[in-house]
PyMOL commands that place a pseudoatom at each C-alpha (Angstrom):
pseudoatom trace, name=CA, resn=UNK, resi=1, chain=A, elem=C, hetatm=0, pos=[-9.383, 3.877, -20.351]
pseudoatom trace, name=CA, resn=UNK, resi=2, chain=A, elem=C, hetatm=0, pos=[-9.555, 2.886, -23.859]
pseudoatom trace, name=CA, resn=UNK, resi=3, chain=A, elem=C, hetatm=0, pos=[-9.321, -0.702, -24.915]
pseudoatom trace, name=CA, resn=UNK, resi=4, chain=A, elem=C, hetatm=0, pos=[-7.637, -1.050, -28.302]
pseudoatom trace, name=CA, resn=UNK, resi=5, chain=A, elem=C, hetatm=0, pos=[-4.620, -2.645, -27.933]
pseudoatom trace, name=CA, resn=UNK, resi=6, chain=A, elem=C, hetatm=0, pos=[-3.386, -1.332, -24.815]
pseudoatom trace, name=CA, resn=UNK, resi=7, chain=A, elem=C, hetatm=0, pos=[-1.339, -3.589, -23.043]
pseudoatom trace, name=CA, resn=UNK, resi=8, chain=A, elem=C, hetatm=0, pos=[-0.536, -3.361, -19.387]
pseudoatom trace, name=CA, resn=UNK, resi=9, chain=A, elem=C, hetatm=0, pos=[2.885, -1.673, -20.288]
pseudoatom trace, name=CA, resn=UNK, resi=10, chain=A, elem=C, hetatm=0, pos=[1.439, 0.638, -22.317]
pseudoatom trace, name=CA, resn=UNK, resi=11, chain=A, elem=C, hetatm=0, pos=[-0.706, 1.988, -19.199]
pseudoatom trace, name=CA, resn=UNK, resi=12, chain=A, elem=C, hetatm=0, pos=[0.857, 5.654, -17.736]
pseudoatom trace, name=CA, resn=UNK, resi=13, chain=A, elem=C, hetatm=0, pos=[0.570, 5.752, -14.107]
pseudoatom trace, name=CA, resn=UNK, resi=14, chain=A, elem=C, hetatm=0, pos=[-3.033, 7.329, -13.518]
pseudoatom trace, name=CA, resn=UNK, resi=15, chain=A, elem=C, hetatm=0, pos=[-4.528, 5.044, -15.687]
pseudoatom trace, name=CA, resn=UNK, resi=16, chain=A, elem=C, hetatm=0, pos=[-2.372, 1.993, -13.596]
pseudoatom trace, name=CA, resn=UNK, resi=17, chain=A, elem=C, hetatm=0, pos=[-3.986, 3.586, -10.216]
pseudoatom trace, name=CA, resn=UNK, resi=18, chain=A, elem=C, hetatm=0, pos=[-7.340, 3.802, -11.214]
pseudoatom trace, name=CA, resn=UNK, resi=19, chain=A, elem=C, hetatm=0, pos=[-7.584, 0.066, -12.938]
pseudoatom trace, name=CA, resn=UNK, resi=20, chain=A, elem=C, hetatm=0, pos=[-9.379, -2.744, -11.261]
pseudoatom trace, name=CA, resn=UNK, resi=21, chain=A, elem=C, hetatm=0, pos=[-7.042, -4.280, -8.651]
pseudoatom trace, name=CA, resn=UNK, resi=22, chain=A, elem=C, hetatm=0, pos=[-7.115, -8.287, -8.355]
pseudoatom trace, name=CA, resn=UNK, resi=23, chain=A, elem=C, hetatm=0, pos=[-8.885, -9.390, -5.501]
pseudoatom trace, name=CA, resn=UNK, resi=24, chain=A, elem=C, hetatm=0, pos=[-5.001, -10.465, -4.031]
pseudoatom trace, name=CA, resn=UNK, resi=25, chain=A, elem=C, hetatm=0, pos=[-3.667, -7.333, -4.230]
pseudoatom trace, name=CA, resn=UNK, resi=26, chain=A, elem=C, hetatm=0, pos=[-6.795, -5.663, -2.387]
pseudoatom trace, name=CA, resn=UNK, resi=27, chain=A, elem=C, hetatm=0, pos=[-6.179, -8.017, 0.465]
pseudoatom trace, name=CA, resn=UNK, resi=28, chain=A, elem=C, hetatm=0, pos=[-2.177, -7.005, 0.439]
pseudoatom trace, name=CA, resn=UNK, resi=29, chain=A, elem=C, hetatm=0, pos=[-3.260, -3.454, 0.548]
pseudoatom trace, name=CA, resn=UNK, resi=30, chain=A, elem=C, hetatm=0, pos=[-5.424, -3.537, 3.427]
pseudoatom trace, name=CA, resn=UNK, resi=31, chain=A, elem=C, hetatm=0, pos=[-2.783, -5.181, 5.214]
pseudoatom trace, name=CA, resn=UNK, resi=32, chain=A, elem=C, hetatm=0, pos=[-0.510, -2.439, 4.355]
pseudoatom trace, name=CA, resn=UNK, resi=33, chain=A, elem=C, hetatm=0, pos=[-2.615, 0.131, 5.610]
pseudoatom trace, name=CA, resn=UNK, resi=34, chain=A, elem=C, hetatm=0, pos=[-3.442, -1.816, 8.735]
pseudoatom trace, name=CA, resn=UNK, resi=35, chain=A, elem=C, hetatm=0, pos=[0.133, -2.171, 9.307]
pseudoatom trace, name=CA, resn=UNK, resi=36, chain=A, elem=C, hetatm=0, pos=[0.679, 1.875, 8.862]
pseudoatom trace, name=CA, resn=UNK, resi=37, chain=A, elem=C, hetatm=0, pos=[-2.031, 2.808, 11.282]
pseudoatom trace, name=CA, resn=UNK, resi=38, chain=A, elem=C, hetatm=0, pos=[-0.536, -0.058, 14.013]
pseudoatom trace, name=CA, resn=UNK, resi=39, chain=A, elem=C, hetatm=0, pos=[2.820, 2.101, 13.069]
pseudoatom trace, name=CA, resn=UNK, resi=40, chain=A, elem=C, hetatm=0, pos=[1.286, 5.688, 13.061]
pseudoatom trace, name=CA, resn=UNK, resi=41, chain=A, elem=C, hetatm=0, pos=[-0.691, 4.649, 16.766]
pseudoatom trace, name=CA, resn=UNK, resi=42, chain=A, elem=C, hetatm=0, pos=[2.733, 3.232, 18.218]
pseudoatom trace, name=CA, resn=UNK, resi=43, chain=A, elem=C, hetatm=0, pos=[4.747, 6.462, 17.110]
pseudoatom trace, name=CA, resn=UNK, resi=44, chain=A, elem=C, hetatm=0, pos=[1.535, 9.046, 18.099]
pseudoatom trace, name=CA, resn=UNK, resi=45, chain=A, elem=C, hetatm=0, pos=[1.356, 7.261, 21.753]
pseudoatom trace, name=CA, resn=UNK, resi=46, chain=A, elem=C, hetatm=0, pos=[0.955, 9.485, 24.353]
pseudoatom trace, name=CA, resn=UNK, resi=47, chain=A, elem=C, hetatm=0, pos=[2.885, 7.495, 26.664]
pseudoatom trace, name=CA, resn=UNK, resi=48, chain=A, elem=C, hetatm=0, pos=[6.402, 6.988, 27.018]
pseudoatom trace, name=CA, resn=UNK, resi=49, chain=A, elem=C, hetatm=0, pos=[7.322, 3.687, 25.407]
pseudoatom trace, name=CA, resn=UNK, resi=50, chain=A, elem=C, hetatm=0, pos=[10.674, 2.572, 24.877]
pseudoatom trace, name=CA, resn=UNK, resi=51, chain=A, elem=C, hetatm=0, pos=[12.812, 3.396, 21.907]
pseudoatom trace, name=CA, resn=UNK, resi=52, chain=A, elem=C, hetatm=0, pos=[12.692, 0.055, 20.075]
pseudoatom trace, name=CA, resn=UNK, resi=53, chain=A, elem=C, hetatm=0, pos=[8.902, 0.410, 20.104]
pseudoatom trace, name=CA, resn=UNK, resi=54, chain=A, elem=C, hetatm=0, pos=[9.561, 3.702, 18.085]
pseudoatom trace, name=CA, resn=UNK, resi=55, chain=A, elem=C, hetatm=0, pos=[11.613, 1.986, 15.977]
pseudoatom trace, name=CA, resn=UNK, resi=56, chain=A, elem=C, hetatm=0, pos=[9.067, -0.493, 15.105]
pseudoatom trace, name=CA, resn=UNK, resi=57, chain=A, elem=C, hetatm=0, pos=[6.181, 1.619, 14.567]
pseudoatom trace, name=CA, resn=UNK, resi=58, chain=A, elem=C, hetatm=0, pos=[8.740, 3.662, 12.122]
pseudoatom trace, name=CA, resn=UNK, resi=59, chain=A, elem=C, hetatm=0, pos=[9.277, 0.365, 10.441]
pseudoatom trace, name=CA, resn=UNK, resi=60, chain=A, elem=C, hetatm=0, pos=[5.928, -0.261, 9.973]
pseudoatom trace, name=CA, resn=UNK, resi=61, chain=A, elem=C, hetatm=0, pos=[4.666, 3.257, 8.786]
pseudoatom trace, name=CA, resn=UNK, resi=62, chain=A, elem=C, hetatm=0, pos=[7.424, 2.529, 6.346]
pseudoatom trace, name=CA, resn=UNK, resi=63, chain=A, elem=C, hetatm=0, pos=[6.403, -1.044, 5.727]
pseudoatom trace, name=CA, resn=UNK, resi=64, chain=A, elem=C, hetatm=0, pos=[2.900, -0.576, 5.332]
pseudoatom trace, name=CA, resn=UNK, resi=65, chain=A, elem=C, hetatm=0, pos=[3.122, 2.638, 2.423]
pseudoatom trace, name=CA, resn=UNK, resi=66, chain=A, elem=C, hetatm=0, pos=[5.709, 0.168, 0.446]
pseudoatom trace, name=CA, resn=UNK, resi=67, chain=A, elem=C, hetatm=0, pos=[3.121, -2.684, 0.492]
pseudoatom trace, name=CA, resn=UNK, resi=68, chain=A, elem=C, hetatm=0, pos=[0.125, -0.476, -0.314]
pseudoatom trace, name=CA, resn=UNK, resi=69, chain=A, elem=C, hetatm=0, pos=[1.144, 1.635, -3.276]
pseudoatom trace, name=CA, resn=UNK, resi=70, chain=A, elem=C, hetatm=0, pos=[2.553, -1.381, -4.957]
pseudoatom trace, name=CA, resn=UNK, resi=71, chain=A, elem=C, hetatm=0, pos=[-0.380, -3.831, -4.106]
pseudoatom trace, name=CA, resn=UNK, resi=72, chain=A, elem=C, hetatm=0, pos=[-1.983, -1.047, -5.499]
pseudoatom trace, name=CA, resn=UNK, resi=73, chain=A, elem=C, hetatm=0, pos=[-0.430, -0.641, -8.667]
pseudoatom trace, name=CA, resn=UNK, resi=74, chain=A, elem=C, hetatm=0, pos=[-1.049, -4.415, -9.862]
pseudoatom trace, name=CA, resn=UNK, resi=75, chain=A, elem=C, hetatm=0, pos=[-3.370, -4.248, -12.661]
pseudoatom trace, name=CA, resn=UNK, resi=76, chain=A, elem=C, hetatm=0, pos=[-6.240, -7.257, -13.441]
pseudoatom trace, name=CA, resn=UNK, resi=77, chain=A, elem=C, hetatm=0, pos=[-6.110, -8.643, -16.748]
pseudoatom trace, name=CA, resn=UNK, resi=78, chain=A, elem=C, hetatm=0, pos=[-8.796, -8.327, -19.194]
for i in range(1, 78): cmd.bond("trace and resi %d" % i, "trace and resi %d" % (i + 1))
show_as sticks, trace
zoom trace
C-alpha cells in the first residue's frame, strides 16, 4: 500500500481488506464469526429442533457475516 497522501477514502476495497484492523474491530469480528458458527451448528443439527430455533440460527448466520465483513473493513489510522 503506498503511503503518499492516501487517505482512508482514497483506499479501493482490497487495499481496505488487507489494512491493519484496530484492535476493536478484531474483537467485533470474532464475535461475528462466533455468532455464525452458533448459527451454522443450530441450522446443521441433526436433531429435530423446533422452528423458532431455525429461525434463530438463520438470524445469526445472517447476523454474524454483517458484523464481520464490516468490523473488518475498519481501517487503523496511521
Amino acid at each position: 500500500m503506498k503511503k503518499s497522501n492516501i487517505t482512508r477514502s482514497d483506499l479501493t476495497f482490497l487495499e481496505r481488506i488487507t489494512a491493519p484492523t484496530p484492535s476493536f474491530f478484531k474483537k467485533v469480528r470474532t464475535i461475528g464469526l462466533v455468532m455464525g458458527v452458533i448459527g451454522a451448528a443450530l441450522l446443521a443439527s441433526p436433531v429435530a429442533l423446533p422452528a423458532v430455533v431455525g429461525t434463530i440460527g438463520g438470524y445469526l448466520v445472517l447476523g454474524g457475516s454483517i458484523i464481520t465483513s464490516v468490523a473488518q473493513t475498519a481501517v487503523k489510522d496511521e
